[in-house]
N, C-alpha and C positions, 0 to 999 in steps of 0.2 A: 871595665869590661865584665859583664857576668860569663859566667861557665857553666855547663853542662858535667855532671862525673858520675865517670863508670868506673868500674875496678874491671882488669883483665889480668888474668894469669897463664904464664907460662909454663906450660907443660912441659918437665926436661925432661930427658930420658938419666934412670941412674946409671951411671958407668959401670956399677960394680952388680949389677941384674945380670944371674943365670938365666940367658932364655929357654923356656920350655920349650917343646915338640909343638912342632909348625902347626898341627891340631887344636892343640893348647892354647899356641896363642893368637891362631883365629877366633877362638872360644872367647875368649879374654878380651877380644880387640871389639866383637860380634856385641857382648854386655858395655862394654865404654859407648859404642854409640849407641846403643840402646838407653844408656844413662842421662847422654847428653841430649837424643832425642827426645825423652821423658821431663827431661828439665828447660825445655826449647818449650813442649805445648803447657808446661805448667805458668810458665811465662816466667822464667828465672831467667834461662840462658838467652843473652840475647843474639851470640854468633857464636862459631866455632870452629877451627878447623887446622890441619894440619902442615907446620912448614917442612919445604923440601929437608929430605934429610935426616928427618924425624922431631920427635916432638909436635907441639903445637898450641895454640891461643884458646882460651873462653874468656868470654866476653858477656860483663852483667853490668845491670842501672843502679848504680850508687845512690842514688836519690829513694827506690822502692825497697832494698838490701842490703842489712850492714855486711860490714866487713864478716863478722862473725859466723853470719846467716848463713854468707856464701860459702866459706872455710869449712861451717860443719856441712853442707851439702857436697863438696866437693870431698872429703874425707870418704866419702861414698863409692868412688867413681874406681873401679875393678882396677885400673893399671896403679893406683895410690895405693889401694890396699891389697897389690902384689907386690910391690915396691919395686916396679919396674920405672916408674917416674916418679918425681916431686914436681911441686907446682910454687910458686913464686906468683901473689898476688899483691897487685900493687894496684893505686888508686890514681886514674888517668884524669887529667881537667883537659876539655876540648872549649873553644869559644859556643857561648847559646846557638842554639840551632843547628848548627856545624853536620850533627849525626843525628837523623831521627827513626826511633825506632814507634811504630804506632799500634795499635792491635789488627789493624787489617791486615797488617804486614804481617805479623806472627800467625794468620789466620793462613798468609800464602807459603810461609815457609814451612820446608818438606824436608826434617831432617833425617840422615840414613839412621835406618836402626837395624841395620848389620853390611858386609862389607858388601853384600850380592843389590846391595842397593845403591852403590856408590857407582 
């Protein structure tokens, strides 16, 4: 059986994160999706988004990105370097074709780049 692989990492929250003032970290929260919408139309990200409860997934093509690639561009993303989360990226095989992501598609996807867009 061939495979398709992505790498996706898990956003956790740290446990041991002072949170800032409710301003702060909408200021904070406003540049993460601004990061990941910047990395959505550069064609990096391929999905993204948050599970109930907190935390949440990105989602990149292992075939166009190494591991490395994605690790230094996520070392970027405002809540890692508040150290209010770590991420946990790991490398996914799905069966061929199973998931496809195309350029038309990236062309329709509209990612928020702050919360008044969500």
């Amino acid at each position: 059986m061939e495979f398709d692989t992505f790498y996706f990492g898990e956003l956790v929250s740290n446990t041991n994160y002072v949170r800032l003032t409710d301003k702060e970290e909408m200021d904070r929260q406003n540049k993460h999706l601004k990061f990941l919408a910047d990395l959505n139309s550069e064609g990096v990200l391929l999905a993204a988004g948050p599970f109930e409860g907190g935390g949440g997934i990105v989602f990149f093509d292992a075939e166009r990105f190494t591991e490395e690639e994605i690790q230094k561009r996520l070392d970027q993303d405002p809540h890692l370097i508040a150290g209010a989360h770590h991420i946990k990226l790991r490398k996914w095989f799905v069966p061929k074709h199973t998931l496809s992501f195309t350029t038309a598609l990236y062309q329709k996807m509209k990612f928020p780049k702050e919360m008044s867009d969500v």
